[in-house]
C-alpha positions in Angstrom: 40.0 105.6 36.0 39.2 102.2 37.5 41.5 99.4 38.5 39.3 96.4 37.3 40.5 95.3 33.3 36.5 94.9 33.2 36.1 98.4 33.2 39.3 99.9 31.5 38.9 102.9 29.5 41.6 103.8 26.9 42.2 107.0 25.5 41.9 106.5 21.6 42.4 109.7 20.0 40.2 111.9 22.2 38.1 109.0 22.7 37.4 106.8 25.7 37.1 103.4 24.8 35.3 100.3 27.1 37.3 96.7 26.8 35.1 93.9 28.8 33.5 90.7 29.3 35.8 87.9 27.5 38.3 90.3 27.3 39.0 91.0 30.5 38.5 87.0 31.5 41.2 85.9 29.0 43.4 88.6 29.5 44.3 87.9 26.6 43.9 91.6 25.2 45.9 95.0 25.9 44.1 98.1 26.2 44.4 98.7 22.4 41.7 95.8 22.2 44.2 93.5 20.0 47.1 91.2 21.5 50.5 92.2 21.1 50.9 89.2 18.5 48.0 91.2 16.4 50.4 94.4 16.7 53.3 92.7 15.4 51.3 91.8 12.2 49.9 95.0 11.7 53.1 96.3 11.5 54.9 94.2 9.8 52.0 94.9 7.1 51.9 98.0 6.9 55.9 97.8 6.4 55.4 95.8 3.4 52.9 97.8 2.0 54.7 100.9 2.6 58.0 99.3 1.3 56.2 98.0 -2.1 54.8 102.0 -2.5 57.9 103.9 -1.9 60.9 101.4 -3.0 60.2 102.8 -6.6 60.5 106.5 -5.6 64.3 105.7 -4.5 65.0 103.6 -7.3 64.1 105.9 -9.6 65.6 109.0 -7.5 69.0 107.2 -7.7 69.1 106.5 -11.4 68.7 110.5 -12.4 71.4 111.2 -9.8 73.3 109.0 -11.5 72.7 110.1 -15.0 73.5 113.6 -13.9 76.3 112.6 -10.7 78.0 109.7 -11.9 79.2 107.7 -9.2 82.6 106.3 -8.8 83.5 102.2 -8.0 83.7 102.9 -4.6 81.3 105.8 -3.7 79.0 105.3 -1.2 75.3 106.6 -1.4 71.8 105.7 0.4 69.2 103.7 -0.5 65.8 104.0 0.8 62.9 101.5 0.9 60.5 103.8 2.8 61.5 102.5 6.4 65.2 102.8 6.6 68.7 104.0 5.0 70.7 101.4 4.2 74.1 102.7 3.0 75.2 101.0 -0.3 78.5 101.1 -2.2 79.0 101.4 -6.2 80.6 98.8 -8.3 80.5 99.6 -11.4 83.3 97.3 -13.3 82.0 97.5 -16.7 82.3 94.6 -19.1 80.1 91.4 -18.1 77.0 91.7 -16.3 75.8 88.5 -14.2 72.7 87.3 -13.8 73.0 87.3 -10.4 73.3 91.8 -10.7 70.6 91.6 -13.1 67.5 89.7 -13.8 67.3 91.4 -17.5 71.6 92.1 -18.1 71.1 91.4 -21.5 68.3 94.1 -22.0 70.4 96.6 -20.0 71.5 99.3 -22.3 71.8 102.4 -20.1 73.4 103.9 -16.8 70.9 102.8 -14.1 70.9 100.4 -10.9 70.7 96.7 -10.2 71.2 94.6 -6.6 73.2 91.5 -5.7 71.0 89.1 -4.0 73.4 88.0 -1.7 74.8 90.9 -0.1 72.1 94.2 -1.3 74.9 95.9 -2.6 73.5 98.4 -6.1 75.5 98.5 -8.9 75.6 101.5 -11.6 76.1 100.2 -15.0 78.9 101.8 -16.3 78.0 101.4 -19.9 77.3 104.3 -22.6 73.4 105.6 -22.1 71.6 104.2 -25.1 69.1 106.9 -23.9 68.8 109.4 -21.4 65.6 110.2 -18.7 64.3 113.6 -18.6 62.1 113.4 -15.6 60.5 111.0 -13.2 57.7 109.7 -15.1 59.8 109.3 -18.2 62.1 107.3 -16.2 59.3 105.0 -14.7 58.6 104.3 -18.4 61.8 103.8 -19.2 62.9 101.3 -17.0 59.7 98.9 -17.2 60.3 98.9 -20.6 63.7 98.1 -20.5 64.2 96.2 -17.5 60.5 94.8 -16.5 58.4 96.5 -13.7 60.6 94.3 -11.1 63.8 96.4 -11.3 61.8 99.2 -9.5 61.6 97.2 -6.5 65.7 96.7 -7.1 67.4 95.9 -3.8 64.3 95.5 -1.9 64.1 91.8 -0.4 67.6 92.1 2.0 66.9 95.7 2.8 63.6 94.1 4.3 65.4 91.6 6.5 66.1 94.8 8.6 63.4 97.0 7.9 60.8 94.8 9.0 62.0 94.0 12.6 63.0 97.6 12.8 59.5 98.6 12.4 57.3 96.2 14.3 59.9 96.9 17.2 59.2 100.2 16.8 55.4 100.4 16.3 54.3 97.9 18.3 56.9 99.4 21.2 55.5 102.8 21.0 51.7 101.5 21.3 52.5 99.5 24.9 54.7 102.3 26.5 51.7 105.1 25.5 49.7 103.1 26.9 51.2 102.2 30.0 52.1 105.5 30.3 48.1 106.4 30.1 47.2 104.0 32.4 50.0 105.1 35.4 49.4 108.5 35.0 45.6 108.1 34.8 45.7 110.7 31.8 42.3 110.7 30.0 43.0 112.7 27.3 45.5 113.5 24.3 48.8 114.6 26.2 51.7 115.8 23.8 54.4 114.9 26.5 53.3 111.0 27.0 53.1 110.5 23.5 56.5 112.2 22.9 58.4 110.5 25.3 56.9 107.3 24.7 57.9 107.8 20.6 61.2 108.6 21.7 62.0 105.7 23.5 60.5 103.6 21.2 62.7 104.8 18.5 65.8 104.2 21.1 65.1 100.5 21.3 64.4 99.7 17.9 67.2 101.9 16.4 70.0 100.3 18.9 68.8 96.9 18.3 69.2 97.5 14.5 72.2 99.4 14.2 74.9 96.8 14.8 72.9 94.4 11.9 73.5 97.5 9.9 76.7 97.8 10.5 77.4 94.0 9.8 75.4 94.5 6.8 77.7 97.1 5.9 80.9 94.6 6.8 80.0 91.6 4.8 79.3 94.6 1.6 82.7 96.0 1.7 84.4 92.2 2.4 82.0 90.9 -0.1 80.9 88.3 2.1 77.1 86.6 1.7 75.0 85.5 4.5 76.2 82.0 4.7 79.3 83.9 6.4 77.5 86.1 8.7 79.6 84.5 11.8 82.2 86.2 9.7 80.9 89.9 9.6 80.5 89.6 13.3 84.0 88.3 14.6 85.9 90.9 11.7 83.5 93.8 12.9 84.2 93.2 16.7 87.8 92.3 16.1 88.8 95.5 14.2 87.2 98.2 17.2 85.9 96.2 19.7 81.9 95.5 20.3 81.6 98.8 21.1 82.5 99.3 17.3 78.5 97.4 16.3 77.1 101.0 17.3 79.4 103.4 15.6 76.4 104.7 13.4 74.2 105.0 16.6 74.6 108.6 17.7 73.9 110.0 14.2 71.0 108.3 13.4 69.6 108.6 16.7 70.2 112.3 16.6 67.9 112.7 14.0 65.7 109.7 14.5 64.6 110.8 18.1 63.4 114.1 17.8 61.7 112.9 14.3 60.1 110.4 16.6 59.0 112.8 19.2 57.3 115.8 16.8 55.4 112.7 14.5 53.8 111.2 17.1 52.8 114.4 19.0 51.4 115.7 15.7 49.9 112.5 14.5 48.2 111.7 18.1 46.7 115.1 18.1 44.9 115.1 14.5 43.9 111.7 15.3 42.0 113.5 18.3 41.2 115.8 16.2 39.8 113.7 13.5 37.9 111.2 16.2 36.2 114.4 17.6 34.1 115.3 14.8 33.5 111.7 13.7 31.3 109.3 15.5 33.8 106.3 14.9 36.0 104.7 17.8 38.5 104.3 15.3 40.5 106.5 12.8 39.4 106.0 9.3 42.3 105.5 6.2 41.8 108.4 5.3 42.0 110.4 8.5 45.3 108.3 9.6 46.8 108.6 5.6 45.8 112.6 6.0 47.1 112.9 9.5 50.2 110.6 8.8 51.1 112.8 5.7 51.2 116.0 7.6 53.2 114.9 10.9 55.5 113.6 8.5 56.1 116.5 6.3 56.1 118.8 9.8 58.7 116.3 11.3 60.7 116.3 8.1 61.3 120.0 8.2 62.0 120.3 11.4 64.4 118.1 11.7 65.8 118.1 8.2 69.4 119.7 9.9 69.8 116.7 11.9 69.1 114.5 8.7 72.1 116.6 6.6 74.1 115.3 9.5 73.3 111.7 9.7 73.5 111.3 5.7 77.1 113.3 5.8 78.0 111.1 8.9 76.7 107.5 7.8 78.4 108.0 4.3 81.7 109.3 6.0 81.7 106.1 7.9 81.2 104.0 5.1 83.8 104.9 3.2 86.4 104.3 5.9 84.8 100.7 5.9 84.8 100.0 2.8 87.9 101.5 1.9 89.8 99.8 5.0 90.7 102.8 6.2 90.0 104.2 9.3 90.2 108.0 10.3 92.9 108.9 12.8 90.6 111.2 14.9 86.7 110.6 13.8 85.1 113.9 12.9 82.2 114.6 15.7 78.8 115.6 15.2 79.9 118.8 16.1 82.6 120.0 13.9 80.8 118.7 11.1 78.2 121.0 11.9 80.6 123.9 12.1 82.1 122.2 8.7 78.5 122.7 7.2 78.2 125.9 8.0 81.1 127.6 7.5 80.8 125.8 4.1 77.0 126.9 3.2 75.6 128.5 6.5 72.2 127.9 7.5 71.1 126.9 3.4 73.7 124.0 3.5 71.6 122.3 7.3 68.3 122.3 4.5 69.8 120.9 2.0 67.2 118.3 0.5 64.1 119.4 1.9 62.3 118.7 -0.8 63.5 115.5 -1.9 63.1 114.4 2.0 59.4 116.0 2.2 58.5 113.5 -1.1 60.1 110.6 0.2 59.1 111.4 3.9 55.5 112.5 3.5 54.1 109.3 1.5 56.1 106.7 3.7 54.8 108.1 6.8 51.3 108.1 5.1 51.1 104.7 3.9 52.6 103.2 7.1 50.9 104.6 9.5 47.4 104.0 7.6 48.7 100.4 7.2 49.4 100.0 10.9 45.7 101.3 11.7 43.9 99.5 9.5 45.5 96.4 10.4 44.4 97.4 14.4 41.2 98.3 13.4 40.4 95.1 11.9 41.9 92.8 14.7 39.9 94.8 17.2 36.9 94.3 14.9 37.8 90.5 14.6 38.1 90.0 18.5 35.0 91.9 19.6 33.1 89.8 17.3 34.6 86.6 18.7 33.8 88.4 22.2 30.5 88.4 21.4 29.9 85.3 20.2 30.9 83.6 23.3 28.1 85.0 25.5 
């Protein structure tokens, strides 16, 4: 591989690609063809889109739980908008609903879920069910009628502030350090290892730059602060365990998070090759990246579903002590409540979930990751055009 940025090749899937000319004079462009600024918005695109798709799945998942596993005031539970878990606490008080819980709390006539703007925390309606749901489609009817078509996207606007940086960190992290990684090791072709390791610690980053505004997130729920008292969260969640104490969730998550990272990218990278082999575009199609997407996800999911019992059992464990004020004596470790699992359920109880994880899993990874490359894929169009113009 040459040396000069007029000649630099990129491995694209299988493909070698050619970046020169104004490119190479600006310098303006990374070997994906698009500037890091590009990346950024491709991402944080695709996270919208992907949030806007999947938000309703969750919603909808949570209200049958609820119908058939009431939750107490209290009780803490996950929400998912397709990018993250964010752990949420149930309020569920009874009596008067305000607006601020509810954009339709007159209309509200059954067990179901509603955010507070000001801190995302979901509250069950603790009211007698004027009607029940009897599956997921009936419940999508249900709620629009009831509650408009907004209240499926319940929760989603503060769980975004997050998910969004989480993401582009993430994507746009992974992209460079592949890439880099190409270019030192003057690899040429598809190479499982370079795109593990560089998924890994891309996940690293972004998940230990998030985790303490989680955790904060989490503080201001169970002191029932709002953002105007962020400074707040902060000096309450340092003073009670130290700022050590901002990445108590870390391990868990990462433990599932970085292996996840590792297997999707390996598998995604190599049907991308795959897919570019027998196609005579430089770049992967919607389909090919939705198809591709879909499968590393599902692959990833299963594989490291154990590690995802753990997190959920671990994160929820945690939340409780915080937002009962309570904290454990000796903090269970990762270990013993592995043993705990088994001894409870043996290997059945570490695959608990897998379906409702593949359904969750497998469209989010889809969407995104489409998302992302058609966002790329039009940048790169945009700039060779612009390239060519100037000559």
């Amino acid at each position: 591989m040459t040396t000069e940025v007029s000649q630099e090749e990129e491995e694209v899937g299988g493909g070698l690609r050619r970046h020169g000319g104004a490119a190479g004079k600006k310098g303006s462009l990374n070997v994906n063809g698009i500037t890091p600024l590009q990346q950024i918005f491709s991402s944080c695109s695709g996270a919208l889109v992907t949030s806007i798709f999947v938000t309703p799945l969750d919603v909808v998942k949570i209200r049958l739980q609820s119908q058939h596993a009431p939750l107490h005031k209290g009780q803490c539970f996950l929400y998912c908008n397709g990018l993250m878990d964010h752990l949420c606490t149930c309020t569920a008080e009874g009596g008067a609903f305000p607006e601020k819980w509810h954009r339709h709390a007159d209309r509200v006539k059954f067990s179901g879920t509603s955010v507070c703007t000001d801190c995302s925390k979901i509250r069950l309606l603790d009211v007698e069910p004027a009607f029940r749901f009897v599956g997921t489609a009936d419940a999508f009817a249900k709620i629009v009628r009831s509650e408009g078509i907004g209240s499926l996207w319940s929760g989603l606007p503060p769980t975004l502030v997050m998910a969004v940086p989480a993401t582009m960190i993430y994507f746009t992290l992974y992209d460079n350090l592949r890439d880099c990684m190409y270019r030192h090791f003057r690899v040429q072709q598809y190479n499982p290892l370079v795109v593990m390791t560089a998924g890994s610690l891309a996940r690293v980053i972004a998940v230990s730059v998030i985790s303490p505004l989680e955790l904060v997130r989490t503080k201001m729920q169970s002191e029932q602060l709002s953002y105007k008292q962020l400074n707040s969260a902060v000096k309450s969640a340092i003073d009670s365990g130290g700022i050590a104490s901002l990445w108590r969730g870390l391990p868990p998550t990462l433990l599932r998070d970085v292996p996840f990272s590792a297997l999707y990218w390996a598998s995604y990278e190599y049907l991308k090759a795959l897919f570019l082999r027998n196609s005579s575009s430089a770049d992967p199609t919607f389909s090919m990246s939705f198809t591709a997407g879909a499968v590393s996800g599902t692959m990833a999911a299963v594989l490291t579903l154990p590690f995802d019992v753990i997190k959920t059992h671990r994160q929820i464990e945690l939340g409780q002590q915080e937002f009962s004020h309570v904290r454990a004596k000796h903090e269970v470790t990762t270990k013993a409540l592995l043993k705990r699992l088994y001894a409870r359920g043996g290997v059945r109880s570490l695959f608990a979930g897998i379906v409702p994880r593949i359904v969750k899993v497998a469209p989010a990874c889809a969407i995104m990751i489409s998302s992302y490359e058609v966002g790329k894929h039009f940048f790169r169009t945009r700039n060779t055009r612009h390239e060519e113009a100037a000559f």
